[in-house]
LOMARRO-78326 format. One record per residue (C-alpha): residue number from 1; residue in one letter; x, y, z. Coordinates in steps of 0.05 Angstrom, whole numbers, plus 32768, in hexadecimal, padded with zeros to 4 digits. Layout:
R     i   aa   east   north     up
R   NUM    A      X       Y      Z
...
% end
This chain:
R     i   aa   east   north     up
R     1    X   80DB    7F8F   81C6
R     2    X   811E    7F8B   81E3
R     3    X   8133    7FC4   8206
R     4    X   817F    7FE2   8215
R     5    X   819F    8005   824F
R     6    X   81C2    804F   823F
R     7    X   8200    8022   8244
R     8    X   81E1    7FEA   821A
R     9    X   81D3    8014   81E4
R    10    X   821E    8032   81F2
R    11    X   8237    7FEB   81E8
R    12    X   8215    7FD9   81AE
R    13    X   821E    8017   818B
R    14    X   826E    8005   818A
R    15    X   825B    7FB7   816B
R    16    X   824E    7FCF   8129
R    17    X   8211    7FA9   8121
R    18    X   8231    7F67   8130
R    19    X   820F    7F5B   816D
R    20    X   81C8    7F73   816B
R    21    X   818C    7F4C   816D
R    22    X   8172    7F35   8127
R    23    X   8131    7F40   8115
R    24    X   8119    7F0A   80F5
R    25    X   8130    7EBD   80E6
R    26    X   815B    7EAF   80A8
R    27    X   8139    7E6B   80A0
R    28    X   8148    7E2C   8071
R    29    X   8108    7E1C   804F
R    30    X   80DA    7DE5   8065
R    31    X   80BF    7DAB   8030
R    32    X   8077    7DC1   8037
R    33    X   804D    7DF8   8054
R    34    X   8007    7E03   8061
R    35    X   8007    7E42   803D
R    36    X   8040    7E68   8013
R    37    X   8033    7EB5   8008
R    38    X   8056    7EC7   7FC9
R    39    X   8072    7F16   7FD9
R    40    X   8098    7F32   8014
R    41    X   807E    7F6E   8012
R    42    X   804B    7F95   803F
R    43    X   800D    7F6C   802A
R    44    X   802E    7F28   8026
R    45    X   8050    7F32   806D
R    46    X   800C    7F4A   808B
R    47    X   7FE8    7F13   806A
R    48    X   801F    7EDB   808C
R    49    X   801C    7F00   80D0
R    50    X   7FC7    7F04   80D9
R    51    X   7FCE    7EB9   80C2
R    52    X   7FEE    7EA8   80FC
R    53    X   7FD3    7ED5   8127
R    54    X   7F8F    7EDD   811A
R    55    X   7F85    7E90   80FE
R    56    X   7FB6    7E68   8113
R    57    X   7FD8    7E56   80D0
R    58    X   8020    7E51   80ED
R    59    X   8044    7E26   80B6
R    60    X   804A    7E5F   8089
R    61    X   807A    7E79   8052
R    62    X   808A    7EBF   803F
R    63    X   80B1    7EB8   7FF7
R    64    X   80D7    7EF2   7FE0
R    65    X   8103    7EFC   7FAA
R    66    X   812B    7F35   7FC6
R    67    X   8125    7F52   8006
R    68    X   80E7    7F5C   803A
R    69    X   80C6    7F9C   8027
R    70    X   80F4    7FAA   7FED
R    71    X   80BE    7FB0   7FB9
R    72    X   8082    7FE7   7FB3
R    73    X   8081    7FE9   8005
R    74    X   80C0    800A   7FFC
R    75    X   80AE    803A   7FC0
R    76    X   8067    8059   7FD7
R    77    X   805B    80A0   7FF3
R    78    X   8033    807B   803B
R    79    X   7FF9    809E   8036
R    80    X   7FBF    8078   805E
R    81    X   7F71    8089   8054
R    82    X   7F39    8063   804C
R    83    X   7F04    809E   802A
R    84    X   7EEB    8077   7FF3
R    85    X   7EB1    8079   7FC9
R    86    X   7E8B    803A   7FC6
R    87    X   7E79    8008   8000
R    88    X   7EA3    7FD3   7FEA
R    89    X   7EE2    8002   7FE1
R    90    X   7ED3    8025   8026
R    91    X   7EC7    7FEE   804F
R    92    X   7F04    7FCD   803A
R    93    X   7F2F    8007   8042
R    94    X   7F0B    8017   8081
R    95    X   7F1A    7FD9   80A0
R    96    X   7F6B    7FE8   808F
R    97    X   7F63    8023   80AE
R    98    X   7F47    8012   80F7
R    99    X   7F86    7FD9   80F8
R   100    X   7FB5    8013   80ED
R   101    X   7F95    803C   8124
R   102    X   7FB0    7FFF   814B
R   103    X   7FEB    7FE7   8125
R   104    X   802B    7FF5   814F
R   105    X   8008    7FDE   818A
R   106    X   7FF6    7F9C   816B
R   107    X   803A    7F8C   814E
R   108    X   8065    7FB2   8184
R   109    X   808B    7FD5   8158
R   110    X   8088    8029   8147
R   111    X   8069    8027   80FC
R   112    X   8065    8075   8106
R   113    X   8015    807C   80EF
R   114    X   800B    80C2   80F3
R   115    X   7FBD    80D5   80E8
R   116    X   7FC8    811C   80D2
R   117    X   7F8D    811B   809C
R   118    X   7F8D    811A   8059
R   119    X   7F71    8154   802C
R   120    X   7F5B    8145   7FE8
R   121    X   7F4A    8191   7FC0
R   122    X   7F10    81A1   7F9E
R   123    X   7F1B    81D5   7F5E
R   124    X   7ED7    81D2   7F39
R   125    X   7E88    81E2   7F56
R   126    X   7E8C    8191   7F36
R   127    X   7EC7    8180   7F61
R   128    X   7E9C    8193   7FA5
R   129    X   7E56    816F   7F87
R   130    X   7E8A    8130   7F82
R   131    X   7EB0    813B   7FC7
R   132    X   7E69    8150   7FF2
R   133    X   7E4B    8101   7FCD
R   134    X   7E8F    80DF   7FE3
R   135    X   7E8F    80FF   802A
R   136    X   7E48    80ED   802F
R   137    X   7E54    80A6   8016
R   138    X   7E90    80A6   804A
R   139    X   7E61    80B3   8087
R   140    X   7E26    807F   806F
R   141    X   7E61    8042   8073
R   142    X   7E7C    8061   80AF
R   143    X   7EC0    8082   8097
R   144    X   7ED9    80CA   80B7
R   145    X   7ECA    8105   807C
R   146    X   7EC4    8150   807C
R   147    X   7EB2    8181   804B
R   148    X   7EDA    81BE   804D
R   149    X   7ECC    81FE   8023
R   150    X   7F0A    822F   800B
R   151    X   7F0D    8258   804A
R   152    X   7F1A    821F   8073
R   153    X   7F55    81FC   8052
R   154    X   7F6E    8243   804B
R   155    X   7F76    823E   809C
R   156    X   7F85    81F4   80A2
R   157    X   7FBD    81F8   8065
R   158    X   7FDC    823E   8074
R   159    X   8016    8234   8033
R   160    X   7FE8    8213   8002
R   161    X   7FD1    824D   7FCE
R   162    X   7F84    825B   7FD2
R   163    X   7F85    829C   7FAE
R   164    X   7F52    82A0   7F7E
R   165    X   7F92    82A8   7F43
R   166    X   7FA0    826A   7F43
R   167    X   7F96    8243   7EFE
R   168    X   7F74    820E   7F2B
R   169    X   7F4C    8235   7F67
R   170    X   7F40    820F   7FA3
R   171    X   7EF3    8209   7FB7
R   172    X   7EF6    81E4   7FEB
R   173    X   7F0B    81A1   7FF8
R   174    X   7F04    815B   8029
R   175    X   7F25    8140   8061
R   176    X   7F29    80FC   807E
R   177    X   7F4C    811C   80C3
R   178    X   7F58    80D3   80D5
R   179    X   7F8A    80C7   8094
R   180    X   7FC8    80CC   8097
R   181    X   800D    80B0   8083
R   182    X   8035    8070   80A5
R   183    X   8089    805E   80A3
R   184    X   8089    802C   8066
R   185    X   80C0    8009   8082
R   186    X   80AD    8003   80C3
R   187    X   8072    7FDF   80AB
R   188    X   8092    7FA6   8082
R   189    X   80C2    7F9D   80BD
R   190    X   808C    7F9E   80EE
R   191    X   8068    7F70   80D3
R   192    X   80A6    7F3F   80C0
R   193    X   80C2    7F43   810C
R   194    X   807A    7F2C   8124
R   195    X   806A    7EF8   80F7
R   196    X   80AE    7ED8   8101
R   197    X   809D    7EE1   814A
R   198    X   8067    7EAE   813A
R   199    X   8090    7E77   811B
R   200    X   807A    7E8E   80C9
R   201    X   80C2    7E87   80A1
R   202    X   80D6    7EC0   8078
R   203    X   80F5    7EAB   803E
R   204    X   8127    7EE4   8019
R   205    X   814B    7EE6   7FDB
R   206    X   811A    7EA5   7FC5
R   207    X   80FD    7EB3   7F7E
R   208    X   80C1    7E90   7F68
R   209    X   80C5    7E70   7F28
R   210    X   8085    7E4F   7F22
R   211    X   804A    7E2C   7F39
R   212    X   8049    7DDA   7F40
R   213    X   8002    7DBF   7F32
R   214    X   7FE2    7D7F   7F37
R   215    X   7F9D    7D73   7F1E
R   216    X   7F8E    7DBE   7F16
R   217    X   7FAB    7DCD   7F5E
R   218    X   7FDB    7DED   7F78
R   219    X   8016    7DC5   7FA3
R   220    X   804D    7DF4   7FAB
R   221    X   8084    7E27   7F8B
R   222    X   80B9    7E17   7F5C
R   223    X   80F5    7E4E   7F78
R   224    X   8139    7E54   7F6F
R   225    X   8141    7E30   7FAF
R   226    X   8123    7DF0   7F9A
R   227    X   80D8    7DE2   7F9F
R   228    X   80AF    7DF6   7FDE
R   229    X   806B    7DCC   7FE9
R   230    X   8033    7DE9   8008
R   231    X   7FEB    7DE4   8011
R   232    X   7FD1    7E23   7FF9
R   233    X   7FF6    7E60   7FD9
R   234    X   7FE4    7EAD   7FD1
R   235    X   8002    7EDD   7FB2
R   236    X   800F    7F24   7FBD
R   237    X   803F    7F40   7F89
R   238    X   8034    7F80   7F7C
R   239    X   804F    7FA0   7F2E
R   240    X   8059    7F58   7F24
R   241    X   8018    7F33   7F30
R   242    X   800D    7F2F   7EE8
R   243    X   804B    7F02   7ED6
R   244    X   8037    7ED2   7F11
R   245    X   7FF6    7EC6   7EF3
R   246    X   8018    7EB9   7EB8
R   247    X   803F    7E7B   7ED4
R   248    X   8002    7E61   7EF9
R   249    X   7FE4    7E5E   7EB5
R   250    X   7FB3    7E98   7EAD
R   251    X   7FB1    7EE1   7E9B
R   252    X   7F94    7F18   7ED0
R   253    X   7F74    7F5C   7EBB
R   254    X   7FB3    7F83   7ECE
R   255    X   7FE1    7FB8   7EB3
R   256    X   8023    7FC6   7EDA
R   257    X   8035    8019   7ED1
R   258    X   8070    8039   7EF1
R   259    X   8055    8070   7F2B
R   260    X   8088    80A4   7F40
R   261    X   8092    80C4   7F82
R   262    X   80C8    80FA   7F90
R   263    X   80E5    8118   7FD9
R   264    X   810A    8155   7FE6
R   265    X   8138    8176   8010
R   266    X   8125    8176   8057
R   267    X   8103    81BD   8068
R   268    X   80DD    81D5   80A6
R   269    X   809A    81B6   80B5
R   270    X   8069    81E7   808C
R   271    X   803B    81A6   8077
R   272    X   801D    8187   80A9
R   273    X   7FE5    8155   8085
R   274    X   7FE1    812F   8043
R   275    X   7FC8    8163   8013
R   276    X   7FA7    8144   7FCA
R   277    X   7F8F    816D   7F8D
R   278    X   7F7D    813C   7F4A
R   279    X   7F6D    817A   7F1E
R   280    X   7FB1    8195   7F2C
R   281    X   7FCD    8146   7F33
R   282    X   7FF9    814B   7F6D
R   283    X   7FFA    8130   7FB2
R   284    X   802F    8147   7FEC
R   285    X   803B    813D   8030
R   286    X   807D    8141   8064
R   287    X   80A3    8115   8087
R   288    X   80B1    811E   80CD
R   289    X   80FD    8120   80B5
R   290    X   80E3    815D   8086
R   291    X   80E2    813F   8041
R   292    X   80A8    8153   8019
R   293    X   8096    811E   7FF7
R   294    X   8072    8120   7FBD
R   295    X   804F    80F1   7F87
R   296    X   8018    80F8   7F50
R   297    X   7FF5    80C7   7F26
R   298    X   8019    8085   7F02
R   299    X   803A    8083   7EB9
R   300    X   800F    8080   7E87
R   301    X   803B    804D   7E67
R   302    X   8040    8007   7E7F
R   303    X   807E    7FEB   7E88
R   304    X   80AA    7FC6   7ECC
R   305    X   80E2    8000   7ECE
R   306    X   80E7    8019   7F11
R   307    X   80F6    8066   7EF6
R   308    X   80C1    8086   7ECF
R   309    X   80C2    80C1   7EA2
R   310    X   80D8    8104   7EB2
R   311    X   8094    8120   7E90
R   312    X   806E    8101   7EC3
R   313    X   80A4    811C   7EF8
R   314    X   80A3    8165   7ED3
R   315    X   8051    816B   7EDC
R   316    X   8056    814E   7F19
R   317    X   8081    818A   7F38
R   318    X   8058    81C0   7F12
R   319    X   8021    81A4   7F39
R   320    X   803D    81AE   7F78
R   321    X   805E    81F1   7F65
R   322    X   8015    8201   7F51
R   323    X   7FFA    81F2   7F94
R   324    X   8031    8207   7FC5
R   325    X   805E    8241   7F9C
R   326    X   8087    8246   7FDD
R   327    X   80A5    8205   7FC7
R   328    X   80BB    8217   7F8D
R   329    X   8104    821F   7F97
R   330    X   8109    81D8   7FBE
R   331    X   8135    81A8   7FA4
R   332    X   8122    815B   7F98
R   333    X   8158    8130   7FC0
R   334    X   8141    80E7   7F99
R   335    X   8104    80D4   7F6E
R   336    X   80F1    8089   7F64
R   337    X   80B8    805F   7F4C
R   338    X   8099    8024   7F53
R   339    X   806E    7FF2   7F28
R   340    X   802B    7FEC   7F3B
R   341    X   7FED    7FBD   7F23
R   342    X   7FB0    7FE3   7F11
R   343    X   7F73    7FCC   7F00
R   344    X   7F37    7FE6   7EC9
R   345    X   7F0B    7FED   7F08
R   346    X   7F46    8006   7F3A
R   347    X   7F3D    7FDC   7F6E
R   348    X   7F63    7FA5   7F80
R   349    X   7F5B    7F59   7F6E
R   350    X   7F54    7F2A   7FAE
R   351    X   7F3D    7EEA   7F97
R   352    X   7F3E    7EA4   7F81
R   353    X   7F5D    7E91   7F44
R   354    X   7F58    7E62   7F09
R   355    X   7F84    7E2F   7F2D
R   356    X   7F6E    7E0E   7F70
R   357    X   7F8C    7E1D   7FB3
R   358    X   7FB0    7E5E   7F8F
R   359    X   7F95    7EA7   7FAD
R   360    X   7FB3    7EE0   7F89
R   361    X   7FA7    7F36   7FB4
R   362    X   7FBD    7F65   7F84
R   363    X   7FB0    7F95   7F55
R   364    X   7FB2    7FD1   7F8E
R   365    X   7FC6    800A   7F52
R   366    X   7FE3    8036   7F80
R   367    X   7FB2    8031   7FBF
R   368    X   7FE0    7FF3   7FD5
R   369    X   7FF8    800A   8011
R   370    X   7FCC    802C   8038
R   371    X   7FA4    7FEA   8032
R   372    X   7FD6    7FBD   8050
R   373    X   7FBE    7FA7   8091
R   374    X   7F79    7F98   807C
R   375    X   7F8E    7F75   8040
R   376    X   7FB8    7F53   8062
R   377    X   7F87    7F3A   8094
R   378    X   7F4D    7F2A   805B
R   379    X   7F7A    7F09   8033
R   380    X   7F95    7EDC   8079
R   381    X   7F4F    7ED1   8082
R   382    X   7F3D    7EB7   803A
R   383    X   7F7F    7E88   8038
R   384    X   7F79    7E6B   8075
R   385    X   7F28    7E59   806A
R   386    X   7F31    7E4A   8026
R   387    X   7EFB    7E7A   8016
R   388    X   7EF1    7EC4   800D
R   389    X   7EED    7EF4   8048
R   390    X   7EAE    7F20   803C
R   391    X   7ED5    7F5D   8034
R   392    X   7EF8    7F3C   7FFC
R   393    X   7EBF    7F17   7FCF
R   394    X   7EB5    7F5C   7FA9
R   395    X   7EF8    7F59   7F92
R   396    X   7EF0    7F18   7F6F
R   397    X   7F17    7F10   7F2E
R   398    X   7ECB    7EF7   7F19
R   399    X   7EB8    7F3E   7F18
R   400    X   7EDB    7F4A   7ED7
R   401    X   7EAE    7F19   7EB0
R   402    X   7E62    7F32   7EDC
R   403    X   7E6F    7F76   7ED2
R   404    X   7E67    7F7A   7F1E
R   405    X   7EA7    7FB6   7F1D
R   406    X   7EB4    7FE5   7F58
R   407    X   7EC5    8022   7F2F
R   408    X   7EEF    8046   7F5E
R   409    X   7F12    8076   7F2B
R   410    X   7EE8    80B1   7F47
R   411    X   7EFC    80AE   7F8D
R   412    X   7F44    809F   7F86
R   413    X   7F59    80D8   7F72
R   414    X   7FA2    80DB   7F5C
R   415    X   7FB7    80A9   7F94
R   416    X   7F83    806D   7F8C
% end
């Protein structure tokens, strides 16, 4: 990382810009590559940097239509945990989660991971039975869990109401103390300034069109650039995975849904963890600039508008007015969504397709992001052998015809 004097940083404060060290290449795209990842965001940019990192796949092409990190890495709420129900969820998730405890270190750049736990609330004597299995389930495949009763999170959330008046009491609840939340941003650009580091070409404003083939395999992407050969191609499009499997020629079990996320004014640090409830269907944490920021569950709608609905907006306020009253005369500075890809089993699709050669990782729903390094990294590994890491082969598109699902809907709680 290059590093300024006081006076340096005087100097190049007065440049406007003109002067400082890009991060990444701006570069003309080859004829051929050995693979092409289709999706500049947080997945797609991991996925090119372990490739030449971890496996020595250095001809590589990141393809994005817009900008790096301009998709759903830049319209999530950054929470990271990895307290999932089943093995094949947990061990996945796990596995993201021990990379991020080592992320900024391994890409030399700050991607602010803070591990300030993550509380998910439990309302009903059902809600503990549920939490207690998870927790245990946690602990058997290795992954951090606590059950806490009520007068515990009273003293670990002093401004979350556990009075017994509430419509939805709190019981108790669990806590994966090594969750936490990571800078979105920082992420994408993290992992863009070190892949470029190692010679992979990021390719910007370069729409894919569609898929070349020749007897049943892929060769390369039709853009609006021209066409780009290449040896193998995966894509990680999330909202839009759906439509690329449409111009590769088949159709994936996928609905896109809008998923909404709102922050307010900056306010003194009162919340100092990620704090979950699905009964009351609300999720908050705070920034270290003092936003709360605040998201529920998706749309129920489907649809690609990055907006939403303000019913889903309205209930998702009560529910934080429900939970913390003393927020209840904070104003919302922005709200936004984002299109995600969820799946009938809620788990994601990383797998082989119809077409030879052609890899599609997607269908996160809206547990994308605090997946991103180890997705990256199975998916790197799965491209770059040509067959599926171990941690992946669950999450075969085949499981939608064996009936071999991973029914995750009762651990994801309102955030997947």
């Amino acid at each position: 990382m290059q590093r300024y004097s006081g006076f340096g940083l005087f100097k190049h404060s007065l440049s406007h810009h003109e002067n400082w060290q890009r991060m990444w290449r701006n570069p003309t795209p080859k004829p051929v590559y050995d693979v092409i990842i289709v999706g500049g965001g947080g997945h797609g940019l991991a996925t090119a940097y372990y490739l030449a990192k971890e496996f020595g796949v250095k001809n590589v092409a990141v393809v994005e239509k817009g900008w790096l990190g301009g998709g759903n890495t830049a319209r999530n709420t950054t929470i990271v945990r990895s307290n999932y129900l089943w093995d094949e969820a947990a061990q996945l998730y796990e596995h993201a989660m021990k990379l991020w405890e080592g992320l900024s270190q391994d890409l030399n750049y700050n991607v602010m991971f803070s591990q300030r736990g993550v509380y998910n609330l439990c309302h009903t004597l059902q809600d503990m039975r549920d939490s207690a299995r998870r927790v245990n389930a946690n602990r058997l495949n290795g992954v951090d869990g606590e059950l806490l009763d009520a007068k515990q999170v009273a003293e670990e959330i002093p401004f979350l109401d556990c009075s017994k008046n509430t419509r939805y009491p709190i019981m108790g609840s669990t806590v994966q103390r090594r969750g936490g939340v990571a800078r979105h941003d920082a992420v994408a650009w993290g992992y863009a300034r070190a892949a470029d580091a190692l010679g992979v070409d990021l390719l910007q404003n370069t729409e894919v069109l569609g898929f070349r083939k020749q007897d049943g395999a892929v060769i390369g992407v039709e853009t609006n650039r021209g066409f780009i050969g290449a040896k193998r191609v995966g894509v990680v499009t999330a909202g839009n995975s759906g439509h690329m499997a449409k111009q590769a020629g088949f159709r994936l079990p996928l609905e896109s849904h809008p998923l909404q996320a709102l922050v307010s004014e900056p306010i003194k640090p009162i919340i100092h963890s990620v704090i979950m409830s699905n009964a009351v269907h609300g999720y908050i944490s705070q920034s270290d600039k003092g936003d709360l920021v605040i998201g529920a569950g998706i749309d129920g709608y489907n649809g690609y508008g990055q907006r939403g609905s303000y019913g889903t907006i309205e209930h998702t306020l009560q529910a934080i007015v429900e939970m913390f009253p003393i927020l209840s005369r904070v104003r919302m500075n922005r709200q936004w969504g984002g299109i995600v890809d969820t799946t009938p089993d809620a788990c994601p699709i990383i797998s082989k397709t119809p077409v030879k050669n052609l890899f599609f990782n997607c269908g996160w729903g809206t547990g994308g992001f605090k997946a991103t390094p180890g997705s990256g990294h199975v998916f790197a590994a799965s491209l770059a052998r040509g067959e599926m890491h171990p941690l992946a082969k669950p999450f075969s598109i085949d499981r939608f015809h064996t009936g071999a699902l991973i029914d995750e809907h009762g651990a994801a709680a309102v955030a997947h």
